[in-house]
C-alpha positions in Angstrom: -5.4 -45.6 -29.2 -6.3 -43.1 -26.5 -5.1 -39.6 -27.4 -3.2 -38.7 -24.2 -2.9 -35.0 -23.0 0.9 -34.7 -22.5 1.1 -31.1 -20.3 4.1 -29.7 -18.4 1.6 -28.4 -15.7 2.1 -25.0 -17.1 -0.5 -22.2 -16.5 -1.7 -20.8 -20.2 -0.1 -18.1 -21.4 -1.9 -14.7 -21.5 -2.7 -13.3 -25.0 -0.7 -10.9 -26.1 -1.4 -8.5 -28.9 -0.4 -8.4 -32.2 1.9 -5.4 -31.9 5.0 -4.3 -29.5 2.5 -1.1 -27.5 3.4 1.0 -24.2 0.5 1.9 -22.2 -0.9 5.0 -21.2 -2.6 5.9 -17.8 -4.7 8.8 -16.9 -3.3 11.8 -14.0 -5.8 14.4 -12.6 -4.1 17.8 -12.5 -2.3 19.9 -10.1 -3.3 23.2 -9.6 -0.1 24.2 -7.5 1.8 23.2 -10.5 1.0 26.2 -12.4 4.9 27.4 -13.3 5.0 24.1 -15.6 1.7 25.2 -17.3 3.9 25.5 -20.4 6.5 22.8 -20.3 5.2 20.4 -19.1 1.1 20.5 -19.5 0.0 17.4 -18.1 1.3 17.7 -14.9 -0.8 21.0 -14.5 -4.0 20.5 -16.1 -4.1 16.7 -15.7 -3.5 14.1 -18.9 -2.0 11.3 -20.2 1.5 9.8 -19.2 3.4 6.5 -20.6 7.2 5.8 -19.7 10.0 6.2 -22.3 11.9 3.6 -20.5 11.1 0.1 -19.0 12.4 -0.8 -15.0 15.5 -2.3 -17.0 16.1 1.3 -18.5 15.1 0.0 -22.0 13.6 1.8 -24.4 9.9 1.0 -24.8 7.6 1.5 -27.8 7.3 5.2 -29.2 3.9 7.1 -28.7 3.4 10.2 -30.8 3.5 12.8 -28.3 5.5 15.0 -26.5 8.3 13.6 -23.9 8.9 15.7 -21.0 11.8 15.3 -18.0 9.7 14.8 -14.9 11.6 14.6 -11.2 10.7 12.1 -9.0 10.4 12.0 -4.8 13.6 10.8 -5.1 15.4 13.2 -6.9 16.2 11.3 -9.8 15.0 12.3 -13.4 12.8 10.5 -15.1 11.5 11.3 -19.1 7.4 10.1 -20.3 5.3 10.6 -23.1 2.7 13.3 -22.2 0.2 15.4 -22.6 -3.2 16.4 -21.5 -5.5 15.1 -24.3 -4.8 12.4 -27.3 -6.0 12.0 -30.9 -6.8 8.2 -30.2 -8.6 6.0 -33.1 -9.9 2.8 -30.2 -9.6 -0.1 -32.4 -10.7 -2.8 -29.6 -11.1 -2.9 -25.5 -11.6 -5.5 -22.7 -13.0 -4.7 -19.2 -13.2 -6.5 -16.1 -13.6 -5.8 -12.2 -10.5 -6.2 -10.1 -10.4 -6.7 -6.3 -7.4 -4.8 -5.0 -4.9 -4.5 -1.9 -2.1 -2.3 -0.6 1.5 -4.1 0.4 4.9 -3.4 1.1 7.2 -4.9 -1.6 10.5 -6.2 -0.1 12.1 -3.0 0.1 9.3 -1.4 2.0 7.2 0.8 -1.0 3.5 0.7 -1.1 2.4 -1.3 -4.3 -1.0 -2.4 -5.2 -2.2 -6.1 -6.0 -5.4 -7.7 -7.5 -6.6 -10.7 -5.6 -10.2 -11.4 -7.0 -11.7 -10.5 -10.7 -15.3 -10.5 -12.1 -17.0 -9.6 -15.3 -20.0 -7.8 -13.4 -20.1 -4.5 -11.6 -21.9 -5.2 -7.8 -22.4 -1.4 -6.6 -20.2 -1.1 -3.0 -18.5 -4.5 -2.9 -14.8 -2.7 -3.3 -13.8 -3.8 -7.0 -12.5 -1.3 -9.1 -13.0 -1.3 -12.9 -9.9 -2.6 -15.6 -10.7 -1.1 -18.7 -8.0 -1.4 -21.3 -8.2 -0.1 -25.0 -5.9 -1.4 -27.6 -6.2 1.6 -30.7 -4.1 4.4 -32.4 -2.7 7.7 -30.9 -2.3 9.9 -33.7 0.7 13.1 -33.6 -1.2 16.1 -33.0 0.9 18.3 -36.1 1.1 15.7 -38.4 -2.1 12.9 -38.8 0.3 10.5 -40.8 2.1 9.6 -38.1 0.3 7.3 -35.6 1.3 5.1 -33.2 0.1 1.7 -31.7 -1.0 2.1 -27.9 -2.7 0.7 -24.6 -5.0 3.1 -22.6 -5.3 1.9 -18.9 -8.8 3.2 -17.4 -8.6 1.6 -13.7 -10.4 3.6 -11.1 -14.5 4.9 -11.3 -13.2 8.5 -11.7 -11.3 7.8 -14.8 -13.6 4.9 -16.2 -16.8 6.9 -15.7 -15.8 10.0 -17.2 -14.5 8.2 -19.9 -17.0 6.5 -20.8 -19.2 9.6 -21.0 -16.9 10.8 -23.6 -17.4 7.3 -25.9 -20.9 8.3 -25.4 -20.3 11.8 -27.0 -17.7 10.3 -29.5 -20.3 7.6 -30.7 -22.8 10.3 -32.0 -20.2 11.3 -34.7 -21.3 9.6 -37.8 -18.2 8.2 -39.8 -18.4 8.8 -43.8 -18.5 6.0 -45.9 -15.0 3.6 -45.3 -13.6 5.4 -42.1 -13.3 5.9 -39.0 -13.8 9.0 -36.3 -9.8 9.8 -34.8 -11.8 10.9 -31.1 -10.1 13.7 -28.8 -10.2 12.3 -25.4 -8.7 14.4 -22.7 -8.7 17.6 -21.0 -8.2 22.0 -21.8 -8.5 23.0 -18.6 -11.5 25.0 -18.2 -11.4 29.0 -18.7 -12.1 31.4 -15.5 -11.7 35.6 -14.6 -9.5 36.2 -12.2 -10.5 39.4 -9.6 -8.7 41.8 -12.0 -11.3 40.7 -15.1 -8.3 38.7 -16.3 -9.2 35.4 -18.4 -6.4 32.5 -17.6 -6.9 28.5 -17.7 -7.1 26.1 -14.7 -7.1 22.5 -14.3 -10.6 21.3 -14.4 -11.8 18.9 -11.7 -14.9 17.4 -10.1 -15.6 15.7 -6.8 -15.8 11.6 -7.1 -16.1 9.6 -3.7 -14.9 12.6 -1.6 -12.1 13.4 -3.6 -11.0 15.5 -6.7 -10.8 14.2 -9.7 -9.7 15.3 -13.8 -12.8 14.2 -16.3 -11.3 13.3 -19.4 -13.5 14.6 -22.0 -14.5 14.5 -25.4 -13.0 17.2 -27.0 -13.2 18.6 -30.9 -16.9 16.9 -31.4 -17.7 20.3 -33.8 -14.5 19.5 -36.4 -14.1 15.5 -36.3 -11.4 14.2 -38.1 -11.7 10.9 -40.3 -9.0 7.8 -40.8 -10.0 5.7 -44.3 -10.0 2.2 -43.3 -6.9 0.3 -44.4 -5.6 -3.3 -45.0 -3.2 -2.4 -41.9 -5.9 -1.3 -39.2 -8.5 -4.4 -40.0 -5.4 -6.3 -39.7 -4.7 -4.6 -35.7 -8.6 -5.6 -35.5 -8.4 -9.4 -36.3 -5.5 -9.9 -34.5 -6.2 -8.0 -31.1 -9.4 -10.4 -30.8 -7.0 -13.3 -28.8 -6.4 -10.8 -26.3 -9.5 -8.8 -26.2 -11.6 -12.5 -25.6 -8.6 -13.9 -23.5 -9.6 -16.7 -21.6 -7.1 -16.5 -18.6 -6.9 -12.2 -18.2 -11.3 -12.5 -18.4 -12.0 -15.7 -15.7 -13.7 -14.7 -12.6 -12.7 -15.6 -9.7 -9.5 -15.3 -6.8 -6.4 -14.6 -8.5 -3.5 -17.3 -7.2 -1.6 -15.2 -4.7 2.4 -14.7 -6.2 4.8 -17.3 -4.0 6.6 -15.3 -1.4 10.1 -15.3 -2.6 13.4 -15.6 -0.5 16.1 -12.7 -0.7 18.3 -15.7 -2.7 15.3 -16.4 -5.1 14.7 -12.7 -5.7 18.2 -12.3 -6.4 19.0 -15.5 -8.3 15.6 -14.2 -10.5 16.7 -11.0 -11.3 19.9 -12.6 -12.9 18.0 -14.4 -15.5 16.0 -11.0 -16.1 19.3 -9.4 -16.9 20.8 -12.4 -18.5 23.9 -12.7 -16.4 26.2 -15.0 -16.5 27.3 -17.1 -14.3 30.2 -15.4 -14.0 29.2 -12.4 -13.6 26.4 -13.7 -10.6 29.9 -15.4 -8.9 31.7 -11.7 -9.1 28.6 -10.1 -8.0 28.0 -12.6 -4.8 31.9 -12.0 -4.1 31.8 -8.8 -4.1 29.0 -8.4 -1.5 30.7 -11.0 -0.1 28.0 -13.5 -0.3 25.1 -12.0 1.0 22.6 -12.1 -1.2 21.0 -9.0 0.2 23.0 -6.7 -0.6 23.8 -8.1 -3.9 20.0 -7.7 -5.0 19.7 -4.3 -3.6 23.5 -3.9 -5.6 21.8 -4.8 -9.2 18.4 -3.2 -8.5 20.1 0.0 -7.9 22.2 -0.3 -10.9 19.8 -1.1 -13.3 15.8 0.0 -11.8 13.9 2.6 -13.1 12.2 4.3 -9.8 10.2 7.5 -10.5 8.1 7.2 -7.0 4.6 6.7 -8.7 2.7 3.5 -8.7 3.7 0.7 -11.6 1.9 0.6 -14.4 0.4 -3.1 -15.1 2.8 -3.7 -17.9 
């Protein structure tokens, strides 16, 4: 007998990895942020940032570092993991070029969207590099405690500079049965002010006309080594699904999202939330069936809006 392919016509799921991990992006510095030089370093010398909390205002996977209270343009508060440089053990990575393109989303903010992806870089044809590192940051006062994370490298400012760093990192010879914990970030860089004064300022450097923060490979003179466990070959063999991954590495044009109506938007965010449909019926009433208002209704109630672009997770 012929063996039939019985298929629902679903697309193939991507792979995931073999741990619950929140992401962290890189931010160039500020220099007119100087008065938060203390409390909040990041946002002053440039660093890394993750969320504490997903859209749904759920808590997301921990990262040993700091968390700090940030304000957005909106005036609400908002808390992240941050800080301007990471003790970060990479344990695997995937990269690809993406194609992007500014829209408005249906309540009128600026978002971002890939519609074409490759495998090669072609110098001046618009696509802008995806690097993503699965690994370990480590808490900077305490080396036992280490957290599961993403890195998200994905602009040429960012990806280049860090990719001088590796360079640096890879000279480091490991002893026998471990690995090198890297430093990858940014101190600032030190300068005299007119008075002979020594003080630190975020460190940038020009990239396409703009300013940029290199991340850099700090502590190469006192490396720090992880022995080799049962638990971090285990994070290796199973990250390879989703380092290879079939659907997130094809090349090609991405398959443009279906416009959604105000009813399907709204109807969609229910099952997100897991409403009843009881609790969709009061909703609708109470907006007295326009499904506008109801979706703006729950968005407000339960979004997560801290003015800065989403992160891709």
């Amino acid at each position: 007998m012929t063996q039939r392919n019985f298929d629902d016509g679903a697309k193939e799921a991507y792979a995931e990895l073999p741990v619950p991990v929140n992401g962290l992006s890189w931010r160039r510095g500020d220099s007119k942020l100087s008065a938060l030089k203390d409390t909040d370093k990041a946002q002053y010398f440039g660093g890394w940032r993750g969320f504490v909390l997903n859209k749904l205002g759920e808590k997301k996977p921990e990262i040993a570092l700091p968390i700090v209270t940030r304000e957005g343009d909106k005036g609400n508060t908002y808390q992240v993991y941050s800080f301007p440089y990471i003790h970060f053990l990479p344990i695997t990575s995937r990269l690809r070029y993406e194609l992007r393109e500014k829209y408005k989303d249906e309540n009128g903010n600026e978002r971002t969207r890939i519609v074409a992806v490759k495998q090669k870089q072609t110098k001046g044809d618009g696509y802008e590099p995806n690097r993503q590192v699965f690994g370990l940051v480590f808490d900077r006062e305490n080396p036992e405690i280490h957290t599961p994370v993403l890195l998200y490298i994905d602009n040429w400012s960012a990806f280049i500079s860090y990719g001088n760093a590796g360079t640096a990192w890879k000279k480091i010879k490991a002893q026998p049965n471990t690995v090198v914990i890297r430093v990858y970030g940014t101190q600032g860089e030190k300068v005299k002010s007119a008075d002979g004064a020594e003080k630190w300022i975020p460190k940038f450097q020009e990239h396409n006309g703009g300013k940029s923060t290199p991340i850099e490979a700090l502590g190469l003179t006192s490396p720090k080594f992880f022995v080799i466990t049962d638990e971090l070959n285990t994070l290796y063999d199973g990250a390879q699904d989703w380092a290879n991954c079939l659907r997130w590495n094809a090349v090609g044009e991405v398959e443009p999202e279906k416009d959604l109506s105000v009813k399907e938007l709204f109807l969609a965010r229910t099952l997100e939330l897991g409403m009843s449909a009881d609790e969709v019926a009061q909703c609708l009433a109470s907006c007295e069936g326009d499904y506008a208002k109801a979706y703006t209704d729950i968005q407000a109630v339960t979004g997560q809006d801290d003015g800065s672009d989403d992160f891709p997770f």
